[in-house]
C-alpha positions in Angstrom: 3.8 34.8 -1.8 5.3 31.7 -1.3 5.3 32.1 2.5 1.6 32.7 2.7 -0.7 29.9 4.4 -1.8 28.1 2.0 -5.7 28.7 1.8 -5.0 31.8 1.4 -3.0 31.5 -2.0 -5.7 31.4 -5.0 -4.9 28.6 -7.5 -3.2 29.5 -10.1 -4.9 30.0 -13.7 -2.9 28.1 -16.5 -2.3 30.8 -19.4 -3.7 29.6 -22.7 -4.3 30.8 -26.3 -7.4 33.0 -27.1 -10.3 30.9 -28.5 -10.4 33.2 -31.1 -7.4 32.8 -31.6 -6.4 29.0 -31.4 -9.4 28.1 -33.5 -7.3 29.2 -36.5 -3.9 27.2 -35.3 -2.8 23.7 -33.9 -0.4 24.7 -31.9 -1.0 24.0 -27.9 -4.0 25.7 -26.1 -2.5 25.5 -22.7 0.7 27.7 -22.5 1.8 26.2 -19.0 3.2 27.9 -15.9 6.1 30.1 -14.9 8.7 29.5 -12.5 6.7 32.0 -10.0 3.1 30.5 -11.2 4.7 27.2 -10.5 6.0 27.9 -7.1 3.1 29.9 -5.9 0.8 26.9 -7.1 3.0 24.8 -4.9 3.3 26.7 -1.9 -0.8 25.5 -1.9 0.1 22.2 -1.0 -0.3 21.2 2.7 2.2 18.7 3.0 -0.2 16.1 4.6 1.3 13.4 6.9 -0.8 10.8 5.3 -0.8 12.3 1.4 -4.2 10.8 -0.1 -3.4 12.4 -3.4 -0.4 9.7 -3.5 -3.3 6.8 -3.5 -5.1 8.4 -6.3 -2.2 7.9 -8.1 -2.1 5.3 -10.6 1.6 5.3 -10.8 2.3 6.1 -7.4 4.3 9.3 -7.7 5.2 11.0 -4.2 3.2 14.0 -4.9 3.9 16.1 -1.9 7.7 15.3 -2.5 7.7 16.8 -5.7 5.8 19.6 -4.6 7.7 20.9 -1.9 10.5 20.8 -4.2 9.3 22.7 -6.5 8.2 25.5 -4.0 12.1 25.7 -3.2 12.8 26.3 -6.4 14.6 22.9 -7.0 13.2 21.9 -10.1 16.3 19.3 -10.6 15.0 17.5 -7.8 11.5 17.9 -8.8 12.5 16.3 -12.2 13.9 13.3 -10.6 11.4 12.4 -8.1 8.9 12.7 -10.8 11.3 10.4 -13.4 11.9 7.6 -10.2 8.1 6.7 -10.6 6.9 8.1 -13.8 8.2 7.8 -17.5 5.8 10.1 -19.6 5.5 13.3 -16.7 5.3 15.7 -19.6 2.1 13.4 -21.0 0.3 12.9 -18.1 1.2 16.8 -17.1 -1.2 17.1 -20.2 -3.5 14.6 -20.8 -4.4 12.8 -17.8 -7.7 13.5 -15.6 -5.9 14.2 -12.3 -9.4 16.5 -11.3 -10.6 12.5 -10.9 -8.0 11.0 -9.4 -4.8 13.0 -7.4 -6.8 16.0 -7.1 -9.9 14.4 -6.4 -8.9 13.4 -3.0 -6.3 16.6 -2.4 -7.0 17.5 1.2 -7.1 21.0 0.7 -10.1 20.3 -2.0 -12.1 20.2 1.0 -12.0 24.1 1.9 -10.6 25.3 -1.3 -9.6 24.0 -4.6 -7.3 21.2 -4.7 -4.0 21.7 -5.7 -3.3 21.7 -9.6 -0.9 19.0 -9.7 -1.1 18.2 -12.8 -0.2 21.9 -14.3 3.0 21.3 -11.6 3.7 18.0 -13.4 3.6 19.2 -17.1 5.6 22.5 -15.4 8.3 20.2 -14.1 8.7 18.2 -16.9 9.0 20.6 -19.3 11.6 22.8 -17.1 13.3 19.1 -16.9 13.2 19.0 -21.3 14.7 23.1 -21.2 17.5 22.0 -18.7 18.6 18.6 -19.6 22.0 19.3 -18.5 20.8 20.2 -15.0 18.6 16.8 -14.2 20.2 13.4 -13.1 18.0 10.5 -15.1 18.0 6.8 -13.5 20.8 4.8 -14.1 19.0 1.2 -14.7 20.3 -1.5 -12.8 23.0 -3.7 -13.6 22.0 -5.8 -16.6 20.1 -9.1 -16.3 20.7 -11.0 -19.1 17.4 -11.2 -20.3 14.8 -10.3 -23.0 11.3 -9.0 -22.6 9.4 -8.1 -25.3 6.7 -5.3 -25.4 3.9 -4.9 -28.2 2.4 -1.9 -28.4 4.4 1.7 -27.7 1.1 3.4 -26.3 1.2 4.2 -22.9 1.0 0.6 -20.8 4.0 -0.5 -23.3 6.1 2.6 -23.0 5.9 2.9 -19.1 6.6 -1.3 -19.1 9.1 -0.9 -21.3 10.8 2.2 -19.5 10.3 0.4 -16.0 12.1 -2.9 -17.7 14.7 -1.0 -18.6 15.5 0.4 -15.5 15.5 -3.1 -13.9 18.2 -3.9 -15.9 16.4 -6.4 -18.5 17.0 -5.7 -22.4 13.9 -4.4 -23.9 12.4 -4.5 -27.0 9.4 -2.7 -28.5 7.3 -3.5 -31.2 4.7 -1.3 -33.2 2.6 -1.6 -35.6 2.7 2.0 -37.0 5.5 3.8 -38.4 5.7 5.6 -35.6 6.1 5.0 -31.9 3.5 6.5 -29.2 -0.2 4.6 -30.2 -2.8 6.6 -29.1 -0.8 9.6 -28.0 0.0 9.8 -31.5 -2.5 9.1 -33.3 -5.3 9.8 -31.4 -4.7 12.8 -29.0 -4.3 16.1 -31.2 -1.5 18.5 -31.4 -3.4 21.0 -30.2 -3.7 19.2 -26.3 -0.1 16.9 -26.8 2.4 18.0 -29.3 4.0 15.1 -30.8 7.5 16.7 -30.0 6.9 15.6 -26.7 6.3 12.1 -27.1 8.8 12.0 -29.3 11.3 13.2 -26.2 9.8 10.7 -23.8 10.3 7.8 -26.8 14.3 9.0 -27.1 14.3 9.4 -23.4 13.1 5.1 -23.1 15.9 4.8 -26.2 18.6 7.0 -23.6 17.8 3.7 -20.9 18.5 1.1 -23.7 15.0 0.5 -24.7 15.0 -0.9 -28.9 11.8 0.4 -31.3 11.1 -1.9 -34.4 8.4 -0.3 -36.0 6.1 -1.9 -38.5 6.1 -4.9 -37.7 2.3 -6.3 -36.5 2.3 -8.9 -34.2 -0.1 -11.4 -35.1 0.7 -11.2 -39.0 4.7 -10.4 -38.9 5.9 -12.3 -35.9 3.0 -14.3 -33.2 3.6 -14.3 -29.6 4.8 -18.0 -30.0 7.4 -16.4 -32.3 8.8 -14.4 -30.2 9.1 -16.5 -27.3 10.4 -19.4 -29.1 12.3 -18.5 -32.4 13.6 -14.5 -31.2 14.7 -15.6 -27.5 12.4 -13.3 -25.8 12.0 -14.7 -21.4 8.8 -12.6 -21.5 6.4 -10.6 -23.3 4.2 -7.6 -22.2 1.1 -7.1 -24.3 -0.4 -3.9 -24.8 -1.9 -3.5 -27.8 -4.5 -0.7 -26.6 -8.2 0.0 -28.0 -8.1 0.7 -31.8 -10.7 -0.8 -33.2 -13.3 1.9 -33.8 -17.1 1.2 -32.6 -20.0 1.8 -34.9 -23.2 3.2 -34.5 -24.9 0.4 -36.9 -27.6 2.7 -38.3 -28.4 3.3 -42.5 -26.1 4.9 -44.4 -22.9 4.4 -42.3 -21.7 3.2 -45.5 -21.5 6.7 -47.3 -19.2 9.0 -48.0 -18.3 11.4 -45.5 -18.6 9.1 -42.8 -15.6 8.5 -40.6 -14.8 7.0 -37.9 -12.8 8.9 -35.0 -9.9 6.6 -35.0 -9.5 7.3 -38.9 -10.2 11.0 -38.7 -7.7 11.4 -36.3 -5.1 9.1 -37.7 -5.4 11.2 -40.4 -4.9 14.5 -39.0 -2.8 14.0 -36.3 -0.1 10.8 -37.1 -0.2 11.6 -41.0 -0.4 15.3 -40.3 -3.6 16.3 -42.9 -3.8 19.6 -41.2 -0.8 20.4 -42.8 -1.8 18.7 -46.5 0.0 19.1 -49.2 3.0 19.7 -47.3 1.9 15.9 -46.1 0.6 13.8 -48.6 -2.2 13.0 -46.5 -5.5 14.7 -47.3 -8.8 14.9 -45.0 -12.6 15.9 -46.3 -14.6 18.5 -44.2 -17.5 20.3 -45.8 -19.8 22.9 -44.5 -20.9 21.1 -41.6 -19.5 18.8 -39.3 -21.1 16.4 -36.9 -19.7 14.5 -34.0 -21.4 12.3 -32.6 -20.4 11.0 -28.9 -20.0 12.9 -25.8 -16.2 11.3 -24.6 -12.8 13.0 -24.7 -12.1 11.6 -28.4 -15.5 12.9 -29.5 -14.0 16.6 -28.2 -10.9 16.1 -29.6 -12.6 15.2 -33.1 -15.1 18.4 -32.5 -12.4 20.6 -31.8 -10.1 19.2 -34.6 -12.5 19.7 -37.1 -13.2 23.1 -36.2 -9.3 24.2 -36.9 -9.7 22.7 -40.2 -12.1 25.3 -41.4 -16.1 24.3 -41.7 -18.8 26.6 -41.0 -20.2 24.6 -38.3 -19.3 21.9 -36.0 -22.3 19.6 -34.2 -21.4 17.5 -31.6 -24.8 15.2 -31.1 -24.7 13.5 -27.6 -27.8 11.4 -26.8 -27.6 12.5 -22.9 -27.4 16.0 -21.1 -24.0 18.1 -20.6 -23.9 16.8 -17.2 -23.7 13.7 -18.2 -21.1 13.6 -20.6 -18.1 11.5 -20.0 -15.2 13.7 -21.5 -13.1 16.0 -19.3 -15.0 19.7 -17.9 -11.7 21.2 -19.0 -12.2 20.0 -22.9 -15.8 20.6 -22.9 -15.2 24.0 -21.9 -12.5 24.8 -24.5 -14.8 22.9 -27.2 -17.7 26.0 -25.6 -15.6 28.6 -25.9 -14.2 27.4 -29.6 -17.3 27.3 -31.4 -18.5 24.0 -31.3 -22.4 23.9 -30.9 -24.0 20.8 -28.4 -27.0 19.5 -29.7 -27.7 17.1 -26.6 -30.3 15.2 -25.8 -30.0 13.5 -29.4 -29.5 10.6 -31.2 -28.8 9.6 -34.8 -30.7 7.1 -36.6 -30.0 7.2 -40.0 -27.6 9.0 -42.6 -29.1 10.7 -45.3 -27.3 11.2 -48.5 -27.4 12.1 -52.3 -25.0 10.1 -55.0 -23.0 8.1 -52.6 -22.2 11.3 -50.3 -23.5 12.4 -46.3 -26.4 15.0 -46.9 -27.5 15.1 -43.9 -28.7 13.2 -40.2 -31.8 12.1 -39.2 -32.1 12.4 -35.6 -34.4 11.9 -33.0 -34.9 13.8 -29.4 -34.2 12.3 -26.1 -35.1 11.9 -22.3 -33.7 10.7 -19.5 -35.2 7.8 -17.9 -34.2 5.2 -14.9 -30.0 4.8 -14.4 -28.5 2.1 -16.4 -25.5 -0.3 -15.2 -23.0 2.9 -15.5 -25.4 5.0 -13.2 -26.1 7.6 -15.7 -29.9 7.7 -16.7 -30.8 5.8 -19.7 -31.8 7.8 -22.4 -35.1 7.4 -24.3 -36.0 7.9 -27.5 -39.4 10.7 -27.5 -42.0 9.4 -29.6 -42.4 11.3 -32.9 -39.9 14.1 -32.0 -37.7 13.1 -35.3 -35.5 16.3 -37.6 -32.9 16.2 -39.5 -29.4 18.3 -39.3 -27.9 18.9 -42.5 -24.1 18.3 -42.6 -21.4 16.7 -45.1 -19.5 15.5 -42.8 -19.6 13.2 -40.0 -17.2 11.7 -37.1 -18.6 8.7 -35.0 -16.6 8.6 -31.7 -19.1 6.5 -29.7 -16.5 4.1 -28.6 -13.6 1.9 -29.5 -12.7 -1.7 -28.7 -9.7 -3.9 -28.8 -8.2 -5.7 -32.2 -8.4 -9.7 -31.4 -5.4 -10.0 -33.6 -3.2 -11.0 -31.0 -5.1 -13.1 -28.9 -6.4 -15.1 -32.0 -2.7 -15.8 -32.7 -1.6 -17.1 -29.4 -2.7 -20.5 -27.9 -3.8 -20.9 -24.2 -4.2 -17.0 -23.9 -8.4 -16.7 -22.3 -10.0 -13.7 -23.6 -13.4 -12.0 -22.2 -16.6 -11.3 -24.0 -15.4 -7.9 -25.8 -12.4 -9.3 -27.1 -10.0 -8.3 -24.4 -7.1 -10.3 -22.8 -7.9 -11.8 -19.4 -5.3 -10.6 -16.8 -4.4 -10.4 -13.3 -5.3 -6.9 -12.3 -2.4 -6.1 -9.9 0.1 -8.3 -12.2 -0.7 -8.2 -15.7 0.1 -12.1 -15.7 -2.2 -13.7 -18.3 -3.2 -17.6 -18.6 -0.2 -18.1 -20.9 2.7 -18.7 -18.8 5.9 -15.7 -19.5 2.9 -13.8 -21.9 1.6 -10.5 -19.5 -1.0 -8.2 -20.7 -2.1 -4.3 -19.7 -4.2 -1.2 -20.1 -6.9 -0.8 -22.7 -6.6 -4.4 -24.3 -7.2 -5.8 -21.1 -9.8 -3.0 -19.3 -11.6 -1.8 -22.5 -10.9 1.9 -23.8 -10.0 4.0 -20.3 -7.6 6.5 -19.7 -3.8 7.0 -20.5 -2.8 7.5 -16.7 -4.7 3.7 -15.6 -2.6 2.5 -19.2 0.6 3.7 -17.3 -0.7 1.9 -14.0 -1.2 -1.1 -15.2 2.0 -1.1 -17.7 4.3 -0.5 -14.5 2.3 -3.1 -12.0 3.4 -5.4 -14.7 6.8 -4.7 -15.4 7.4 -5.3 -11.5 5.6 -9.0 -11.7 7.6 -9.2 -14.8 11.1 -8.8 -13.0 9.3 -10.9 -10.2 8.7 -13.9 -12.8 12.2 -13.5 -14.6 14.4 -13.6 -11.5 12.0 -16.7 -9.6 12.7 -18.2 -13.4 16.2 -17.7 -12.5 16.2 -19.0 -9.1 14.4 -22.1 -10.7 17.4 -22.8 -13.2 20.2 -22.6 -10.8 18.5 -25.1 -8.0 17.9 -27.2 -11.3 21.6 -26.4 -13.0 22.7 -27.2 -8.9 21.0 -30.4 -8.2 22.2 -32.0 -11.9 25.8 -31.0 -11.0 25.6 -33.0 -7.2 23.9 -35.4 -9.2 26.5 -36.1 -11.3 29.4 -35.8 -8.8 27.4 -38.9 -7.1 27.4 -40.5 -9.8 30.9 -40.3 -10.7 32.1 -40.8 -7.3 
């Protein structure tokens, strides 16, 4: 198969649990390639002269490198091309929306389907976990002498602090949480990223020298200042993600039965409710659920919920299915699960009984003129107001970031949502050795533009560390002929 032309190879379905089937479990939906799935999938790819996918990579990987190893069957190699550019491959093999970004721009998307390079990422990576023996990982650079410190172990901290590592510079990472991986552990579910996983890319920074102190909030524990002037750090890297959850501001928030997405899922997924009382952790879900928001976190709350054993599960999105902004690939498992759309609808107020969610008034929608995203505005129909009776309820209409650190550190400029002003291409912020990236900089996005931004800036980093070097030898180097003049 492999020496067929390449529009004449089909692209290659990625094997997955029965709906039926995975409603009733956690474990992973997508089952992932074989070795001849994965080299049939690769012998798709055209090996373009000028690779466009490469540019619609946030992390620059070379795509059709990878690629054509993999179609000769040398994973190994595979492995390390993927490592060289990438520090989470077996995250963004999962999690990542490649259909908008590598695959969006795949050549062979124009006659066919594009090639599925993110199924041959997650394939490599894991074939790279099975055969650790078998893979050489980069050996970081000789060391530097200096310290950078990184806050936040989401995915802009974790690929910074991976990339520092393999400059050579001593890293050290500080979370929060009791646990290292931000949103990819608290906020993506089992079911789409095991936590085993992260928890091999974590020990896989550790393998290159990287340090994890956990619990410890910057901003209450140790400031910015802190750690720049009383713990030695030359630099710190800020990435502190999107955690603070939006509201929708209507009556009855306040009840009962009411969560937010970022607590739901904190629950479920880093404190591990699901599996209550063997974790001491429980979670409330009546009868009926309701989600409300139409993103990837309000599918992963939709399709969490639904494992944990209600009747129903709403999810309420004020627009149409065409517009919502989650991946087609989780909408489409969220369809074939069980969960029912009620689109076209907005809440407007919580209903409920003795301090508990009864129920949701809602009220129908159309859609009017485009609004600043270019998605038409939806407006409310006059009169067209019903309620849906549920007992539970999951707002995932948005998150924002924590001001925390930025209200702790002097001379750092923040915008008008609370995020940290920063050179796009550098991460370099208005306080001098202090860099910032991904969601506390750009607002909630994705894990993939995290990563990009997380490795631009560990590059200007090494850039500011070694110019700060330069700096101190002209100066060490002009006091010592100065003082040979003197004496002579």
């Amino acid at each position: 198969m492999s020496n067929d032309k390449p529009l004449n190879i089909p692209r290659q379905p990625m094997p997955e649990q029965d709906p039926m089937e995975r409603i009733r479990n956690f474990m992973e939906v997508a089952l992932g390639y074989t070795e001849e799935q994965a080299v049939a999938e690769a012998s798709r790819c055209l090996g373009c002269k000028r690779p466009l996918c490469v540019d619609g990579c946030p992390v620059r990987i070379a795509i059709p490198d990878f690629i054509a190893a993999v179609r000769r069957r040398d994973f190994a190699k595979a492995a390390r091309i993927l490592r060289s550019a990438n520090s989470l491959p077996a995250i963004c093999g999962r999690v990542c929306p490649q259909e908008e970004q590598c695959e969006q721009v795949c050549v062979l998307a124009r006659k066919s389907e594009p090639v599925a390079i993110g199924r041959l990422e997650r394939f490599v990576a894991d074939w790279e976990a099975q055969h650790s023996v078998e893979t050489e990982k980069p050996k970081p650079a000789p060391p530097t002498g200096f310290r950078v410190a990184v806050v936040g172990s989401g995915p802009a901290g974790l690929t910074a602090a991976g990339e520092l590592a393999k400059l050579g510079h001593k890293v050290t990472v500080f979370e929060a949480l009791h646990e290292p991986g931000g949103v990819l552990v608290y906020g993506i579910p089992e079911f789409r990223l095991p936590k085993a996983i992260v928890k091999a890319e974590v020990e896989y920074l550790k393998s290159l020298g990287v340090e994890f102190k956990m619990n410890t909030i910057i901003g209450r524990t140790l400031t910015v200042d802190d750690l720049l002037d009383r713990e030695g750090f030359d630099a710190v890297f800020l990435g502190t993600g999107a955690g603070l959850p939006v509201f929708l501001n209507i009556p009855g928030e306040n009840l009962n039965g009411v969560y937010s997405a970022n607590e739901f899922l904190t629950r479920v997924n880093l404190m591990k409710a699901y599996r209550f009382p063997e974790y001491d952790t429980p979670v409330r879900v009546g009868r009926r659920v309701a989600v409300i928001g139409g993103g990837n976190t309000a599918m992963d709350s939709a399709r969490t919920a639904l494992r944990l054993g209600p009747e129903k599960v709403y999810l309420i999105y004020r627009r149409s299915r065409a517009e919502m902004p989650a991946r087609e690939e989780e909408i489409k498992h969220g369809e074939e699960e069980g969960v029912e759309f009620i689109l076209l609808t907005n809440p407007v107020r919580f209903i409920g009984e003795n301090g508990w969610l009864k129920g949701i008034e809602c009220v129908r929608m159309e859609l009017g003129e485009p609004d600043e995203s270019g998605r038409r505005r939806p407006v409310p129909v006059p009169g067209s107001e019903f309620v849906i009776e549920v007992d539970t309820c999951i707002v995932a209409v948005g998150n924002r970031p924590n001001t925390l650190v930025p209200s702790t550190t002097p001379g750092l400029e923040t915008g008008r949502h609370g995020t940290i002003v920063a050179d796009e291409e550098t991460g370099a912020t208005t306080r001098p050795g202090v860099f910032a990236g991904g969601d506390i900089v750009t607002g909630a996005a994705t894990v993939i533009l995290a990563m990009g931004a997380g490795k631009r800036a560990a590059k200007a980093i090494d850039e500011y560390l070694r110019a700060k070097a330069s700096r101190h030898q002209g100066e060490n180097l002009a006091a010592s002929v100065s003082d040979q003049t003197k004496s002579s």
